[in-house]
C-alpha positions as CSV (number, residue, x, y, z in Angstrom):
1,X,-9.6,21.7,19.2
2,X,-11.5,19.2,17.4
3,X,-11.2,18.6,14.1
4,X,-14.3,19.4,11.1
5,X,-15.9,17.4,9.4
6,X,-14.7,18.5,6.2
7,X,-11.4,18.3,7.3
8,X,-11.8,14.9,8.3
9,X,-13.8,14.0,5.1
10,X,-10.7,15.6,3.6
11,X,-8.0,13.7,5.5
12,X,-9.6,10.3,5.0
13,X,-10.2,11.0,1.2
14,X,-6.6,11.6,0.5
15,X,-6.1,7.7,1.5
16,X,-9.2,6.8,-0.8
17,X,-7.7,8.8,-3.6
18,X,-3.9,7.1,-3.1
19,X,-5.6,3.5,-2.8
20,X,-7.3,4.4,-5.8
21,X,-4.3,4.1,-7.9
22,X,-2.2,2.3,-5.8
23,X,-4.4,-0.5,-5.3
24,X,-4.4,-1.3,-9.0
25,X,-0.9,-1.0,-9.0
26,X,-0.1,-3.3,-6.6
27,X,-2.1,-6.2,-7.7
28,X,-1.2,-6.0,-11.1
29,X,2.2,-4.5,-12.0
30,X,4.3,-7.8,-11.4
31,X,1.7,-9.7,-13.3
32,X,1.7,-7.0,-16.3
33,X,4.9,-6.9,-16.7
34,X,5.2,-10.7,-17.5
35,X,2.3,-11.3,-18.6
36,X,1.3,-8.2,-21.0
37,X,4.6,-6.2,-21.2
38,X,6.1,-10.4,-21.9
39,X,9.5,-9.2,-19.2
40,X,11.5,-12.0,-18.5
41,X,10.9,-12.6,-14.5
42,X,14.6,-12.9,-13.7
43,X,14.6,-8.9,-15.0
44,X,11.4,-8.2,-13.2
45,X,13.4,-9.4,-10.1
46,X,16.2,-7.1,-10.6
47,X,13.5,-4.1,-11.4
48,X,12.0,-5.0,-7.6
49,X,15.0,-5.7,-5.6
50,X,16.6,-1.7,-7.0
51,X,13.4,-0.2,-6.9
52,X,12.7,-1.7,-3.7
53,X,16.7,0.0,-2.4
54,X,15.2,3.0,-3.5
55,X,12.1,2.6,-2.1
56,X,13.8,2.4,1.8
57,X,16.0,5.5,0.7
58,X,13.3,7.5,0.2
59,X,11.3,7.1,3.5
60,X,13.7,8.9,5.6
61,X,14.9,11.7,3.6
62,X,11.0,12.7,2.9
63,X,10.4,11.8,7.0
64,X,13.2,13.7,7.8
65,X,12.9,16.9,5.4
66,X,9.4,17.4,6.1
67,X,9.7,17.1,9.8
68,X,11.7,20.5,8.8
69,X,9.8,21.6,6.8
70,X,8.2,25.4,7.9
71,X,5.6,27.1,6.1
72,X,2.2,28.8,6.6
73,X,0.3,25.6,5.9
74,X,2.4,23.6,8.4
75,X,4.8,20.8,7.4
76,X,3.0,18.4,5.6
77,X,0.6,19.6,3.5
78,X,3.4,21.1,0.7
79,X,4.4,17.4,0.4
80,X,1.1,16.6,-0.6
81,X,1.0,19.5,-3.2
82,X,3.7,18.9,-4.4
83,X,3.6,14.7,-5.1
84,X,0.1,14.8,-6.2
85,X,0.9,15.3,-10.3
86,X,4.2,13.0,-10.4
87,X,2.5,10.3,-8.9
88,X,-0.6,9.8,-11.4
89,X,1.8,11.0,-14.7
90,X,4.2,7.8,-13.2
91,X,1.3,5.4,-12.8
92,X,-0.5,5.9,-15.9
93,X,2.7,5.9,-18.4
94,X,3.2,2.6,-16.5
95,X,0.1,0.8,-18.7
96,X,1.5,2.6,-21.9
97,X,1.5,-0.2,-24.9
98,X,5.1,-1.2,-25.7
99,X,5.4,-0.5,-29.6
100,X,7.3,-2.6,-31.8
101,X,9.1,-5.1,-30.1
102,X,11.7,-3.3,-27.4
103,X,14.4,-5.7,-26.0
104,X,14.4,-7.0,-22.3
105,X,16.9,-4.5,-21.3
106,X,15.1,-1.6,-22.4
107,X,11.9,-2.7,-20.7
108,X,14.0,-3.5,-17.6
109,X,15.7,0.2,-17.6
110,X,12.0,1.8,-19.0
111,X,9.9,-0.3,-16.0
112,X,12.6,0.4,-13.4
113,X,12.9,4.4,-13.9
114,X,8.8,4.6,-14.4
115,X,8.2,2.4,-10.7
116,X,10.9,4.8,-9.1
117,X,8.7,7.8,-10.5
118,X,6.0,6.5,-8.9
119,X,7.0,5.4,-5.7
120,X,9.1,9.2,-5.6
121,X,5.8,10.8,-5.9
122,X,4.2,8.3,-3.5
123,X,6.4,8.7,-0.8
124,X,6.8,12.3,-0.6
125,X,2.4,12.3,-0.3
126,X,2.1,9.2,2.1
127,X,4.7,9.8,4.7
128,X,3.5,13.2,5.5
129,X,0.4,12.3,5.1
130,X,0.1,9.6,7.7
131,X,2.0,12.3,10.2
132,X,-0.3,15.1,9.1
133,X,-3.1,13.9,11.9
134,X,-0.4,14.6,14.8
135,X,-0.4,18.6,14.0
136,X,-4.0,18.4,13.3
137,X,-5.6,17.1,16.5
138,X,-4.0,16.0,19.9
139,X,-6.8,13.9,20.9
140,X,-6.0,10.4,20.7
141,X,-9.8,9.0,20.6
142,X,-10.3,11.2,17.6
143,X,-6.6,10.4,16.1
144,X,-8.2,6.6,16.6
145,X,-11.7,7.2,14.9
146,X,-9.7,8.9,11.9
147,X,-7.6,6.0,11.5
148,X,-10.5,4.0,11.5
149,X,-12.0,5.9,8.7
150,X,-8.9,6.6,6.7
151,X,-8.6,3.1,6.7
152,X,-12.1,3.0,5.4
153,X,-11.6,5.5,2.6
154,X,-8.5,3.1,1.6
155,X,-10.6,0.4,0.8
156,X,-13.5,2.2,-0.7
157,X,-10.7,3.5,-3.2
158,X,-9.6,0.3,-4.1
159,X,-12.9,-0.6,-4.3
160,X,-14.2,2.2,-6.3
161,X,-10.4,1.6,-8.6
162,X,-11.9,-2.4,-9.0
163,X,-15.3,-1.3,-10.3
164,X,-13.5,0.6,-12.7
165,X,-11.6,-2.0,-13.7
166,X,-14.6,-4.8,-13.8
167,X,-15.9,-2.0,-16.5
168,X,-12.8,-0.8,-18.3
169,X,-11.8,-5.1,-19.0
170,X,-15.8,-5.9,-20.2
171,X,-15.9,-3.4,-22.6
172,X,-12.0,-2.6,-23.4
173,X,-11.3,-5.9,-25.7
174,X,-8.1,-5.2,-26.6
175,X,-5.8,-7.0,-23.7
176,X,-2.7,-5.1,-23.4
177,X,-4.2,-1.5,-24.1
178,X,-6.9,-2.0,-21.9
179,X,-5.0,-1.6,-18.6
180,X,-3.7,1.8,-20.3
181,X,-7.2,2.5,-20.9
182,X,-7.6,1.7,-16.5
183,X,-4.5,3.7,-15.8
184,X,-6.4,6.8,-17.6
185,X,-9.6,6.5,-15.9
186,X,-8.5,6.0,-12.2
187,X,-6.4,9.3,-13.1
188,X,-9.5,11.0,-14.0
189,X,-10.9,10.2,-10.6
190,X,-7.4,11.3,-8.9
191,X,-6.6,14.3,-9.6
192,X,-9.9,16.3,-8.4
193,X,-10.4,14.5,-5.5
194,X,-6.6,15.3,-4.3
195,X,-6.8,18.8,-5.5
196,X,-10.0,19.4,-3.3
197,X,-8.6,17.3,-0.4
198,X,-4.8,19.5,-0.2
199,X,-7.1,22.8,-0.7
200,X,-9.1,21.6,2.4
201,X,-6.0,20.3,4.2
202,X,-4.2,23.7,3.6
203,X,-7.1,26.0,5.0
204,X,-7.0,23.5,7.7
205,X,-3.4,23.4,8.7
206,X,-3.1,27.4,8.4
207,X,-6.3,27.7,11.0
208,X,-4.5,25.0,13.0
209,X,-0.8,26.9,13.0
210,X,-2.4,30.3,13.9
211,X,-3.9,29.3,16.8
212,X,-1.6,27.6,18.5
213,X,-3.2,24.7,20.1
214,X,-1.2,22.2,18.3
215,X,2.4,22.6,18.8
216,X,4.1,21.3,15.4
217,X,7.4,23.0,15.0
218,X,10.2,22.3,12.7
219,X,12.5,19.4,14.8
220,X,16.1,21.0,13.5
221,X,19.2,19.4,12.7
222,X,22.4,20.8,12.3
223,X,24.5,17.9,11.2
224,X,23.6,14.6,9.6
225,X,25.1,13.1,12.5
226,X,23.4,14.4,14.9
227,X,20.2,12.8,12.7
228,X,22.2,9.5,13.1
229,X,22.4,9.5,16.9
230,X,18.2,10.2,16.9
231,X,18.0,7.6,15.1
232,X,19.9,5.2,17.2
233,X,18.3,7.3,20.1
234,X,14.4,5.7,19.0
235,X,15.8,2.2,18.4
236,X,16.8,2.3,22.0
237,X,12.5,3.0,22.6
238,X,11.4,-0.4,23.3
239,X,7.7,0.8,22.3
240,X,8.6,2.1,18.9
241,X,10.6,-0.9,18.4
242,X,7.4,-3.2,18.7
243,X,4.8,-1.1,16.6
244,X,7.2,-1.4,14.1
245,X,7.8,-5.1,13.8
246,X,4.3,-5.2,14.5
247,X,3.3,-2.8,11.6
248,X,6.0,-4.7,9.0
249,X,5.3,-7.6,9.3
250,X,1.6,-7.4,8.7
251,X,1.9,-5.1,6.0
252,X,4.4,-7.3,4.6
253,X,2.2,-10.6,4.1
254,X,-0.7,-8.2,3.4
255,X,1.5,-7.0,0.6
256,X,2.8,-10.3,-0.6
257,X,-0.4,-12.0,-0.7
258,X,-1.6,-9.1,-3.5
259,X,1.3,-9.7,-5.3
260,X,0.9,-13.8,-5.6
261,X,-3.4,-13.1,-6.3
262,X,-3.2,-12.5,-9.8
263,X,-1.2,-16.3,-10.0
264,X,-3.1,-17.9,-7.9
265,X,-6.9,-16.9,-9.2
266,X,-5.8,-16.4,-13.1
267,X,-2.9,-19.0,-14.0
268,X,-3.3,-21.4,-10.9
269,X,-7.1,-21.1,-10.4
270,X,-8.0,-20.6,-14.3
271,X,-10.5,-17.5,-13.9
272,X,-10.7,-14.7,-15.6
273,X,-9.4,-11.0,-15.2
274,X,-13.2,-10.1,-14.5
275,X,-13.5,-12.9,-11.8
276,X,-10.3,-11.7,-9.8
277,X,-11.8,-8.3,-9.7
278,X,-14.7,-10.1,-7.8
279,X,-12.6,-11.6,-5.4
280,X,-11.1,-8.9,-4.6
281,X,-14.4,-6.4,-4.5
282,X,-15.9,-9.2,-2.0
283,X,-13.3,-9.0,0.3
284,X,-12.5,-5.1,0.1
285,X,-16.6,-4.9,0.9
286,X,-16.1,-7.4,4.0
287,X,-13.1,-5.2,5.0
288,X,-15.0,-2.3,5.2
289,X,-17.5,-3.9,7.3
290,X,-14.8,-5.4,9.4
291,X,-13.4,-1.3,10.1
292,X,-17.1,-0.5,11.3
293,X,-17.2,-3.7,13.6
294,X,-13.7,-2.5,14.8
295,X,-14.6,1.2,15.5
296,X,-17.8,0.3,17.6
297,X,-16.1,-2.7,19.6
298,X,-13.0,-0.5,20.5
299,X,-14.9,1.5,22.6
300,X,-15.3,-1.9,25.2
301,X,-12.3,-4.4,24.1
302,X,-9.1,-4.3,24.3
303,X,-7.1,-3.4,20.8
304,X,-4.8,-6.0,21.4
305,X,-7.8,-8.8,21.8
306,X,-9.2,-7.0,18.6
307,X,-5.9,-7.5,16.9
308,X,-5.9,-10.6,17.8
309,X,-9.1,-12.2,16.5
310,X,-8.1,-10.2,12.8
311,X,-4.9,-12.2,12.4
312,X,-6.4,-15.3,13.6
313,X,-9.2,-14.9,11.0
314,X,-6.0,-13.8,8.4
315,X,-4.2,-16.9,9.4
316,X,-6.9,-19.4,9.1
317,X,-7.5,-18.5,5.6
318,X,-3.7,-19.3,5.5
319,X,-3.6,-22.5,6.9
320,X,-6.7,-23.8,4.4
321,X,-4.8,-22.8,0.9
322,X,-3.0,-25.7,0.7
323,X,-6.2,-27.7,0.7
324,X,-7.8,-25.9,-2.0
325,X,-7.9,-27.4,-5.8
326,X,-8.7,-26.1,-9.2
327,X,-11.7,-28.0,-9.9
328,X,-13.3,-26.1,-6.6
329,X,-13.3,-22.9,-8.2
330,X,-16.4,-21.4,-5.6
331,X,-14.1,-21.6,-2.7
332,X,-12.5,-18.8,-3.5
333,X,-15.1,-16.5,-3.0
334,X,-15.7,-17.4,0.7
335,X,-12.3,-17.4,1.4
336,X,-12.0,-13.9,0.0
337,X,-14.7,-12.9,2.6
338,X,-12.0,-14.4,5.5
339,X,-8.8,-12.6,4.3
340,X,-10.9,-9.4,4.3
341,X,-11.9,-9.1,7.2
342,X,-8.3,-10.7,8.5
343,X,-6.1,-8.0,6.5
344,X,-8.3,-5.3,7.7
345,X,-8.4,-6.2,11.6
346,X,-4.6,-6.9,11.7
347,X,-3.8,-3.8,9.3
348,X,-6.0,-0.9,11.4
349,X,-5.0,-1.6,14.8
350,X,-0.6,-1.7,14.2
351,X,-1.3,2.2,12.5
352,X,-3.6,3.3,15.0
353,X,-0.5,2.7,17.3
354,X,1.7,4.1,15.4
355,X,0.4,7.5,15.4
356,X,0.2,8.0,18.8
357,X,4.1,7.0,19.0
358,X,5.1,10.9,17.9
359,X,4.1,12.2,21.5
360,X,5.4,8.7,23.1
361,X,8.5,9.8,21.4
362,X,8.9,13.2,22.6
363,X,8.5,12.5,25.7
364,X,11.1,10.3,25.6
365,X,14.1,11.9,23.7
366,X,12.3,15.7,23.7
367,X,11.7,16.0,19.9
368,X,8.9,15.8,17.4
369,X,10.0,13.6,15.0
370,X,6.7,12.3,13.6
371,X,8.1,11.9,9.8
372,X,11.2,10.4,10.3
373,X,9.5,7.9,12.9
374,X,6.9,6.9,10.7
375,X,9.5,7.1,7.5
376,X,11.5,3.8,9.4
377,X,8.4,2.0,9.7
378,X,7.7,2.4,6.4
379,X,11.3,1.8,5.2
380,X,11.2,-1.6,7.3
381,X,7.6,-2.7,5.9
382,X,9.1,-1.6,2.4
383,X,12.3,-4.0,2.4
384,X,10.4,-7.0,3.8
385,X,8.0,-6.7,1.0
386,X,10.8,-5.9,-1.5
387,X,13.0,-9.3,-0.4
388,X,9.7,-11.5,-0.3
389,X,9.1,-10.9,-4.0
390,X,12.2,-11.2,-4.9
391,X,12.2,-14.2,-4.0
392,X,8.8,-15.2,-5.5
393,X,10.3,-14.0,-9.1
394,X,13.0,-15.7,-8.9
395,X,11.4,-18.8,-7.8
396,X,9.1,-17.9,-10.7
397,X,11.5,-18.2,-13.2
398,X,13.5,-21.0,-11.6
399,X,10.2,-22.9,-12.5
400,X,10.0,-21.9,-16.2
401,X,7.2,-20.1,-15.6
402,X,5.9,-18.8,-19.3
403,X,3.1,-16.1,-19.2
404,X,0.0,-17.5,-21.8
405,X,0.7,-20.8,-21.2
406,X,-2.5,-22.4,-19.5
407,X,-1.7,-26.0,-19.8
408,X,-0.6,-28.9,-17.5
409,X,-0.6,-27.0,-14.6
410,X,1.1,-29.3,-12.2
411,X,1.4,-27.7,-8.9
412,X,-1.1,-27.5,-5.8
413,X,-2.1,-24.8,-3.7
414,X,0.7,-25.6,-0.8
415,X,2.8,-24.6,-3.6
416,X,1.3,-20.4,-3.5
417,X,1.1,-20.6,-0.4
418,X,4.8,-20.4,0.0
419,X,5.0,-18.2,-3.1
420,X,5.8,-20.9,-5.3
421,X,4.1,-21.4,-9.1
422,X,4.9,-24.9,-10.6
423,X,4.1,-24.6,-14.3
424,X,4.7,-27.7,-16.8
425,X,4.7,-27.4,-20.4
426,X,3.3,-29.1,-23.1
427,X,5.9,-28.6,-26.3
428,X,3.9,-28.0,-29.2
């Protein structure tokens, strides 16, 4: 049974709504937080390395209970319900102005408990989410096309979030309340578009349960042991072994590379808030026109040739930072062009694989287990990331980094490349 095109405008504008808020999240919470919230980067290190802990906890347990989960709207779309409010009232107390002046532990405890909010709401809506598209359609062309597009709708919320924000910093003087201001407005955009898309997604899911054609039954456990030996039972599936390297690591520098932007255009580069927001519309729009390239070539090549073309273009933009200067400020822009339509490439064809690994899987150990397998790729993606900026913090504050301080910059691009920021002060 095919799926409706209001189902499938549903489906893809859950992702839209998600990158909507997560986008701006992810670009600028490590940066916030030393350079608006003024937290000491060795505690921002320790927030990301136990949020990050808790962050590969939660994969599985969500994977796993909703893969059990039994009710008239299937398995997943309860999840979705239920993460949808947590999520945005995380994210937007996130931006809320600090008042008075709170010492660094209570900013590390008050930044820490706030991210795990977030990412508890996060999780229990995105893992079920992704799996949602197995027990709504068995067709793997059309579980393809709807990857396609729900990659799509991730970008045009990101890029609809960046708008906002390109308005919300012009006219919102003020520089710490104005990303409080942000956090309110992408909310306002949230929460109506997610309420319509779970209503849709409900009535969808109960049509799809009563008539049969896609089996998606509970996968039931008795003992946590015998989750274990699963476990070690899909490790032993050389397929889902490769989707996931192949889906961590790319997410992983996709993910890193957000984290370092803010550095690299605003303290390394010199621009303005305004001016990242740019570079990142320019290469969210490319993206998007890389996803439509990507769903009319797959019909003829190969996805691995396609795949392969996107993280050549995502390397070579790679290999060219450490020849990029300050007083070259344009070359950004072009760039920006390159890494979209890299990230996008490399990003859409590792998921598009890792949807169809759920009837793979069955096949092979005789149990749908689409959460859980989805929850490890997530949970090995989400410990790369969390290590990698680790790492970058800590090498942050190993250089003396001081947020507000613009002057003698003496450190070249080479230097971000490898997620390092070389700051020299002048003592005044």
């Amino acid at each position: 049974m095919a799926m409706q095109l209001k189902t499938i405008v549903a489906y893809v504008c859950v992702n839209l709504a998600l990158e909507h808020v997560n986008s701006v999240f992810m670009l600028f919470c490590i940066w916030y937080m030393t350079n608006k919230a003024l937290v000491q980067a060795n505690f921002v290190g320790g927030v990301i390395i136990i949020y990050r802990i808790w962050d590969a906890l939660n994969d599985p347990i969500v994977g796993y209970l909703s893969d059990q989960t039994s009710t008239r709207w299937g398995r997943r779309v309860p999840w979705l319900a239920g993460g949808m409010l947590p999520y945005v009232f995380f994210f937007v107390l996130f931006w809320k102005p600090q008042t008075g002046t709170p010492s660094q532990l209570y900013l590390f405890f008050f930044f820490l408990l706030v991210q795990m909010g977030i990412d508890g709401g996060y999780t229990s809506i995105f893992v079920p989410y992704i799996t949602l598209l197995n027990d709504l359609t068995t067709d793997y062309s059309e579980r393809f096309r709807v990857n396609i597009l729900r990659f799509v709708g991730s970008i045009m919320g990101s890029g609809s979030a960046f708008v906002l924000a390109f308005v919300v910093f012009t006219f919102v003087t003020d520089p710490v309340s104005q990303f409080f201001v942000l956090g309110c407005c992408i909310a306002t955009v949230y929460l109506p578009t997610m309420g319509w898309c779970v209503y849709e997604l409900s009535r969808a899911s109960a049509e799809v349960q009563k008539s049969g054609v896609v089996t998606a039954k509970p996968s039931q456990f008795q003992t946590w042991g015998q989750l274990f030996s699963t476990i070690v039972q899909l490790f032993k599936v050389k397929e889902f072994v490769i989707v996931l390297c192949q889906n961590a690591c790319c997410t992983v520098a996709a993910q890193s590379s957000v984290h370092v932007l803010p550095y690299l255009v605003m303290d390394y580069m010199k621009m303005s808030q305004i001016q990242l927001v740019v570079c990142v519309l320019v290469s969210e729009g490319f993206g998007v026109a890389a996803a439509g390239i990507v769903l009319t070539a797959a019909k003829d090549v190969p996805k691995k040739t396609l795949f392969f073309y996107g993280t050549t273009a995502w390397l070579f933009f790679y290999a060219c930072v450490p020849f990029i200067t300050s007083e070259f400020r344009w070359v950004i822009y072009p760039f920006s062009i390159i890494l979209g339509i890299g990230v996008a490439t490399s990003q859409m064809i590792p998921m598009s694989y890792a949807t169809d690994l759920g009837d793979y899987v069955d096949l092979a150990i005789g149990r749908r287990i689409e959460g859980l397998i989805f929850s490890l790729i997530h949970v090995a993606y989400k410990v790369g990331v969390g290590l990698s900026l680790l790492v970058f913090e800590q090498l942050l504050h190993s250089t003396g980094f001081t947020p507000h301080v613009r002057s003698g910059v003496a450190c070249s691009l080479c230097d971000v490349s490898f997620m390092r920021v070389t700051h020299t002060h002048t003592h005044t």
